[in-house]
C-alpha positions as CSV (number, residue, x, y, z in Angstrom):
1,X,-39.9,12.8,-41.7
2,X,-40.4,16.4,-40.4
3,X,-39.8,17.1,-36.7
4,X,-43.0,18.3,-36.2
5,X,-44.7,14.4,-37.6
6,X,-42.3,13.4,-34.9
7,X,-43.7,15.0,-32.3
8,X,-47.4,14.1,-33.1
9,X,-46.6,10.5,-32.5
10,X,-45.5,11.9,-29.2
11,X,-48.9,13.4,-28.6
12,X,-50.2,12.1,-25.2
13,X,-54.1,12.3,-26.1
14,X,-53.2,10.0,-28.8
15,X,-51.5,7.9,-26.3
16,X,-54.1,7.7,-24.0
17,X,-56.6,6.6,-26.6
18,X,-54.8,3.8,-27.3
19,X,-54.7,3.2,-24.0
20,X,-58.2,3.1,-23.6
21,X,-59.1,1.5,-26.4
22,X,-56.7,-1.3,-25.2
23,X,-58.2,-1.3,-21.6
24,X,-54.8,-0.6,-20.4
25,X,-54.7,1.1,-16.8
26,X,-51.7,2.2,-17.0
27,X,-49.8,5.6,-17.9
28,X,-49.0,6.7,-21.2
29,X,-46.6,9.4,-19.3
30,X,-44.7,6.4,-17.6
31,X,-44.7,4.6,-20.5
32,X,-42.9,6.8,-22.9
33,X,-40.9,8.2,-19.5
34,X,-39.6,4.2,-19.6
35,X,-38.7,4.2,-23.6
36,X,-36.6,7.3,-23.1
37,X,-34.8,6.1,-20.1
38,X,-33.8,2.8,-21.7
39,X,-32.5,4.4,-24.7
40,X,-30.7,7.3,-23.1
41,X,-28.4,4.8,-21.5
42,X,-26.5,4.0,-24.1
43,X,-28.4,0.7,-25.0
44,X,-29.6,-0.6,-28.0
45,X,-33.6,-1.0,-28.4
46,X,-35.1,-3.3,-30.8
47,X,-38.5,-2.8,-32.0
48,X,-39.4,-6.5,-31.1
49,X,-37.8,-5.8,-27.3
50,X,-39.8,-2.6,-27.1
51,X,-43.5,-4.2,-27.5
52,X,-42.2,-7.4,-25.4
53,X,-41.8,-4.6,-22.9
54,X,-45.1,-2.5,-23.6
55,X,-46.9,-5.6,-23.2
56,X,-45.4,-6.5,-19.9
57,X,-46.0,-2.6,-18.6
58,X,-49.4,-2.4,-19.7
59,X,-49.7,-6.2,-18.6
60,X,-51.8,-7.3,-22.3
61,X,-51.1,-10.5,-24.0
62,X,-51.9,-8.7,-27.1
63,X,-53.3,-5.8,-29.4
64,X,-56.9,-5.4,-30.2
65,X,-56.6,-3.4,-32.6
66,X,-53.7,-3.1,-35.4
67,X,-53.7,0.8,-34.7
68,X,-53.0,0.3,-31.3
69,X,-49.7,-1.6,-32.5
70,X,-48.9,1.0,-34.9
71,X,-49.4,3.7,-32.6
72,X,-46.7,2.4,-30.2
73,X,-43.9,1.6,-32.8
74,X,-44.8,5.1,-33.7
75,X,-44.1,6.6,-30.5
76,X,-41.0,3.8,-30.7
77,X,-39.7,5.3,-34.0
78,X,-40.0,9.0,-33.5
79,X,-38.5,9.1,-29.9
80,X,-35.6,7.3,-31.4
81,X,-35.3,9.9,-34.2
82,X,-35.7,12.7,-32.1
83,X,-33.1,11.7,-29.4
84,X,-30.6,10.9,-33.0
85,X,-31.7,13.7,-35.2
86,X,-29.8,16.7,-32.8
87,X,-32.0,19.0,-33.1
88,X,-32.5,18.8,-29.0
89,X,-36.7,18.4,-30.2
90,X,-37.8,15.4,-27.5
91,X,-40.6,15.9,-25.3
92,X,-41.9,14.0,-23.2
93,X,-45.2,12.8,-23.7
94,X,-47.2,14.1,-21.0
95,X,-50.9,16.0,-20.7
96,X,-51.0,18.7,-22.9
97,X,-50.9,22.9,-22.1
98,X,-54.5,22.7,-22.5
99,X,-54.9,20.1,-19.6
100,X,-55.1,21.3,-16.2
101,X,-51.8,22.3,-14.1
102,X,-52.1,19.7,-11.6
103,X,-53.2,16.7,-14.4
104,X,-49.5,18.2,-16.4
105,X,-47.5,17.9,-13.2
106,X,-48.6,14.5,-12.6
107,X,-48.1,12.9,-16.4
108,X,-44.7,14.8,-15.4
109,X,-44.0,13.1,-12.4
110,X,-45.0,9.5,-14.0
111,X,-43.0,10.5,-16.7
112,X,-39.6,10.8,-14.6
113,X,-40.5,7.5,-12.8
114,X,-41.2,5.7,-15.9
115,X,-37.4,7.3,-17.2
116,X,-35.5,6.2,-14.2
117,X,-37.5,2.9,-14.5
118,X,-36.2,2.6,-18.0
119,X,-32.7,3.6,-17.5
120,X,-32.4,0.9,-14.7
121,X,-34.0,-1.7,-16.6
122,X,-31.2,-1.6,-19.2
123,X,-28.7,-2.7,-16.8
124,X,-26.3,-0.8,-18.7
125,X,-24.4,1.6,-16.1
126,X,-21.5,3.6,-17.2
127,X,-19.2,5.7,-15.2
128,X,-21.4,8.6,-15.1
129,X,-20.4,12.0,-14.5
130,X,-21.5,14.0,-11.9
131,X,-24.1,16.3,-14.1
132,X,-25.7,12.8,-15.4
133,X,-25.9,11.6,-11.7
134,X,-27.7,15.0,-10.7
135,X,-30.1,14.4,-13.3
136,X,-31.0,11.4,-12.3
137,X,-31.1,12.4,-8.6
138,X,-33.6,15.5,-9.9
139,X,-35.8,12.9,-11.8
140,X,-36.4,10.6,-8.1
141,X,-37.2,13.8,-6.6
142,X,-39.9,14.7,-9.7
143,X,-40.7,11.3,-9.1
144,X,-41.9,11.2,-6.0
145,X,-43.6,15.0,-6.1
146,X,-46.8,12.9,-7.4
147,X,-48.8,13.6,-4.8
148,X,-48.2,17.0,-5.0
149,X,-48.5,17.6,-8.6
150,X,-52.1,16.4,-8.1
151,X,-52.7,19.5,-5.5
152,X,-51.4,21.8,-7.9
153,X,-53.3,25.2,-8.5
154,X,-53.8,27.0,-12.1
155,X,-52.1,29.9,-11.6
156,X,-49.7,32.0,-13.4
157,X,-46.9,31.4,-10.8
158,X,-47.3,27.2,-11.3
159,X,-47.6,27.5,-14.7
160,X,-44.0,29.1,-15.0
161,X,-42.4,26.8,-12.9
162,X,-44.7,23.6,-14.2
163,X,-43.3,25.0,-18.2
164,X,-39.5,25.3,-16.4
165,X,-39.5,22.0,-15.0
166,X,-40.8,19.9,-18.3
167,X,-37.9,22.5,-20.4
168,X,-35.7,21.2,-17.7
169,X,-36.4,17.3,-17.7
170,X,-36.4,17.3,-21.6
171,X,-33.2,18.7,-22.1
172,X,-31.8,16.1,-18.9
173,X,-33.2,13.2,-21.0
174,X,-31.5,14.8,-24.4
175,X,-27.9,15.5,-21.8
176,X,-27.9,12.0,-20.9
177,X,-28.9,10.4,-24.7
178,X,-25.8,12.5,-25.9
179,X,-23.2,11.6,-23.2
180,X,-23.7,7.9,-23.5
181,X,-24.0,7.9,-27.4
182,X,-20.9,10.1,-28.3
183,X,-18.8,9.2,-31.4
184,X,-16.1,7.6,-29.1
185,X,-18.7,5.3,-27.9
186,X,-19.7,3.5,-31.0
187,X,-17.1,0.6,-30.0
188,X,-19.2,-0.6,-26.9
189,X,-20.1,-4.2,-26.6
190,X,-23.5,-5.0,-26.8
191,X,-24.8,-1.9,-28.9
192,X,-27.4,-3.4,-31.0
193,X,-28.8,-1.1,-34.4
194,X,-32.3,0.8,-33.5
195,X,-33.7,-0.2,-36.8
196,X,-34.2,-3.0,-38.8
């Protein structure tokens, strides 16, 4: 599958319908923020693990609609093959460049909470090195910018450093995937296969 079908599953619109077709109150943002924390800590993420989880974010007992399930082992699949396929092509899926600056900076922000979220929920926590512990420092802070993310202003100026900051989180997630899934790593205990 091209990069590019990838990324459409990543689509946040497409997200958010799902969402509200499901009645889910929840964030898309924090949602995927939570799938690419989990797998960037080196820990194995079965599909049937993964919707347990979606169902307990999103707090449902169950799809409506078989599109809605597809949807999310979408987003599942192509994160997965994106973190593995090295091409460095994950985003995270938050509001579009069409969407206003301050309704980008907060799908950013829920995103990074929804990450670190993730990442802590997979219990799994390596020696890190200094640059991974940064990162994860730099994501609370995003975290808790929420409420100013929401005040943000369309301008030029914001736009530049909004479009720096997202270049700069995707590439943290991608840093952090890489350094706990290096080739000397394959040996560790408790690695289970992404796909089935």
């Amino acid at each position: 599958m091209s990069t590019e079908m990838l990324l459409d599953a990543l689509d946040f619109d497409l997200i958010a319908d799902v969402f509200v077709t499901e009645s889910i109150s929840a964030s898309p943002a924090e949602l995927h923020g939570q799938l690419c924390g989990y797998l960037a800590s080196g820990v194995g993420l079965p599909l049937e693990d993964w919707l347990t989880m979606v169902a307990e974010f999103c707090d449902i007992e169950g799809w409506k609609q078989d599109a809605s399930r597809d949807a999310i082992v979408e987003l599942y699949q192509s994160t997965i093959a994106l973190y593995q396929n090295g091409e460095y092509a994950l985003v995270p899926c938050i509001s579009d460049d069409d969407a206003p600056l301050s309704e980008r900076g907060t799908t950013l922000s829920q995103w990074a909470h929804g990450f670190l979220a993730g990442y802590g929920l997979s219990g799994h926590k390596p020696n890190l090195s200094d640059d991974a512990k940064q990162v994860l420092q730099d994501f609370a802070n995003i975290s808790a910018m929420q409420a100013d993310m929401a005040d943000l202003e369309d301008n030029n100026d914001n736009d530049n450093d909004l479009t720096e900051l997202v270049e700069y989180v995707r590439l943290s997630a991608m840093m952090l995937y890489s350094e706990h899934h290096s080739p000397s790593d394959n040996s560790q205990s408790g690695q289970v296969p992404l796909f089935h």
